[in-house]
C-alpha positions in Angstrom: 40.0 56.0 -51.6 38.8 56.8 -48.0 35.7 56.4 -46.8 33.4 59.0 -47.1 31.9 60.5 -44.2 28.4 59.0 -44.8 26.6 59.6 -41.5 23.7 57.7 -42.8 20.6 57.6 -45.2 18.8 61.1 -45.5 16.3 60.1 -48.5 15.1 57.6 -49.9 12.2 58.0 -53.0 9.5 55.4 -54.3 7.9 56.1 -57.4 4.2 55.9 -57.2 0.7 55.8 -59.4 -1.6 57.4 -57.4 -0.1 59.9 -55.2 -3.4 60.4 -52.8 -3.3 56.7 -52.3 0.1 56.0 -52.2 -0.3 59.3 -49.2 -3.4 57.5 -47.7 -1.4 54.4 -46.9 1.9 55.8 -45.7 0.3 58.3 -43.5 -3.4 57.0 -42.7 -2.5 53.9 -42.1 1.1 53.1 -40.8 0.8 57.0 -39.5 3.9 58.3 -40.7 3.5 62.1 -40.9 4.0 64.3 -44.1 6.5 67.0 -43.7 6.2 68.6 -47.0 4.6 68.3 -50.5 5.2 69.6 -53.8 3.4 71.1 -56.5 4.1 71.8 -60.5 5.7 74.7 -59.4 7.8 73.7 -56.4 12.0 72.5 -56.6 12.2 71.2 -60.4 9.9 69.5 -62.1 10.1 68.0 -65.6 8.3 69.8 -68.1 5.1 67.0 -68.0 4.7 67.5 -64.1 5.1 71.4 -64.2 1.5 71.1 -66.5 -0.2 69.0 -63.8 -2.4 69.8 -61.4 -2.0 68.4 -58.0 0.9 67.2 -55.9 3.6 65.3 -57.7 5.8 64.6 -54.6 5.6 64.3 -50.8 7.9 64.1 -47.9 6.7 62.0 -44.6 9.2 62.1 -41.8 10.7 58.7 -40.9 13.0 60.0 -37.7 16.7 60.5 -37.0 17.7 61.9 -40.5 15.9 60.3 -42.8 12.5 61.3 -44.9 10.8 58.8 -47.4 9.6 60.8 -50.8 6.5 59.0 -52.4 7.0 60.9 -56.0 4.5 60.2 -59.6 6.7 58.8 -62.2 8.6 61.6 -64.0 7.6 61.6 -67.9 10.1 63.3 -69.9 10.3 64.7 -73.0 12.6 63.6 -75.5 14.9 66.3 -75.2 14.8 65.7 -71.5 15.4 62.3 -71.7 18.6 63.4 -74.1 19.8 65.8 -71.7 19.2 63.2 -68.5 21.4 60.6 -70.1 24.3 63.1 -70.8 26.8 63.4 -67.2 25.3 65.0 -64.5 27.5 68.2 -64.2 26.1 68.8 -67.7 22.7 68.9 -66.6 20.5 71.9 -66.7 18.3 71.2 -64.4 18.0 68.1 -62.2 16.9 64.7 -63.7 16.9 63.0 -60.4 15.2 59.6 -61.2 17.6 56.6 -61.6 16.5 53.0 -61.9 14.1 50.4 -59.9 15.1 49.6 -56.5 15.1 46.2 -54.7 13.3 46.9 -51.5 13.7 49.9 -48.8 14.3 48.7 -44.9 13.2 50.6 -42.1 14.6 49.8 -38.6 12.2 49.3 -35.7 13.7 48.6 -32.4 13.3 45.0 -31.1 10.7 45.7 -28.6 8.4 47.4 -30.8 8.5 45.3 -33.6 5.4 43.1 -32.9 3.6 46.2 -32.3 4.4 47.1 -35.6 3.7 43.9 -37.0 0.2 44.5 -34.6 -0.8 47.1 -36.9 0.2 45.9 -40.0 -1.8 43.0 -39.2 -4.6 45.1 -38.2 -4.9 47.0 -41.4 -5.2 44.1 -43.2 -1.7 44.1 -45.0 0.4 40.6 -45.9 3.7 40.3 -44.4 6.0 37.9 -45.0 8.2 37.6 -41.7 11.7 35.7 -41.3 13.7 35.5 -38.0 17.6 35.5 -38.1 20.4 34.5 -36.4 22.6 37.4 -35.3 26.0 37.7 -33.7 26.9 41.3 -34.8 24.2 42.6 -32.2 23.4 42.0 -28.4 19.8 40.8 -29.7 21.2 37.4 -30.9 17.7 37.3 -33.1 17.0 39.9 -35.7 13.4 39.8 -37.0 12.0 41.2 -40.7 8.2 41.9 -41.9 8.3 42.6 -45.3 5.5 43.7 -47.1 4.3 45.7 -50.5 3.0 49.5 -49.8 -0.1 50.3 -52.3 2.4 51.2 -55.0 3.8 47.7 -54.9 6.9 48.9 -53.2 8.8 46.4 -51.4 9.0 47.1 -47.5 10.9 45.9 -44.5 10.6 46.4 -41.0 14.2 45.2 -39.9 15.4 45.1 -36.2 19.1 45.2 -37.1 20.5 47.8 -35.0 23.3 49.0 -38.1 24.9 51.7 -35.4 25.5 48.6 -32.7 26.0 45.8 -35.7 28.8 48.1 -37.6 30.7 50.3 -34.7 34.1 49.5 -35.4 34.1 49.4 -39.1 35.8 51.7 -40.6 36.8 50.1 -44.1 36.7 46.7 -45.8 33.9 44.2 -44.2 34.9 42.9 -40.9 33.7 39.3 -42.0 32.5 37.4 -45.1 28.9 36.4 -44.4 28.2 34.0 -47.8 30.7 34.2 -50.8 28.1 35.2 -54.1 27.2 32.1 -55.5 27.5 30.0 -52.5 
């Protein structure tokens, strides 16, 4: 199969608790604006949500093409949960919440980063930082904060430039960093 003409990542979504706090970090403290929000009635909620009051997902703009959704954990019914594990194209609506992720990594660009890690620092919030050796990039050192949002979310800051690091590829990996298990 070819590649597919992936341009890059538009969305990604964290599943939170408390959407006004989960809100009051992302945008009051590491200022990233919302864009959009929904409520029961906006795009398609499950059947639970569309009873709530309140906001059940919002949007925050990260740049480029890509927007971070903070959404409340979906409760569905049990016919819901039937439908959601049929295939998708049998849907009847859209049960658009998969499994736990790993982590999420945000790129900053190398100058910036200890400005970032500034502000991090200065809202009180434990990172974890780790330096590495680079020879896909003209930096020669990449640096990652990683840290957890209120929602327990695992978060990078990454200075890996992916658009200078991966230029040329166009198929299989160029090299073989670490075999798995080694």
């Amino acid at each position: 199969m070819a590649r597919l003409p992936i341009a890059g990542l538009c969305e990604l979504v964290l599943e939170v608790e408390d959407m006004d706090r989960a809100v009051g970090f992302w945008n009051g403290t590491l200022g990233i604006p919302v864009v959009e929000q929904w409520a029961p009635e906006d795009a398609e909620p499950s059947k639970e949500q569309s009873k709530q009051d309140g906001v059940w997902a919002t949007w925050l703009y990260i740049g480029g093409n890509t927007r971070l959704g903070l959404w409340l954990k979906r409760d569905f019914t049990m016919e819901e949960r039937t439908v959601k594990h049929l295939p998708v194209s049998e849907w009847d609506t859209l049960y658009d919440e998969g499994g736990v992720h790993v982590h999420c990594a945000f790129y900053v660009e190398k100058d910036e980063f200890q400005q970032a890690l500034n502000q991090l620092r200065e809202a009180s919030i434990t990172v974890k930082l780790r330096e590495w050796d680079e020879q896909e990039t003209s930096n020669q050192k990449e640096y990652s904060a990683y840290f957890k949002d209120t929602e327990n979310n695992v978060i990078e800051l990454y200075t890996k430039n992916m658009d200078e690091a991966y230029e040329d590829f166009s198929g299989p990996p160029l090299r073989v960093i670490r075999e798995v298990g080694n």
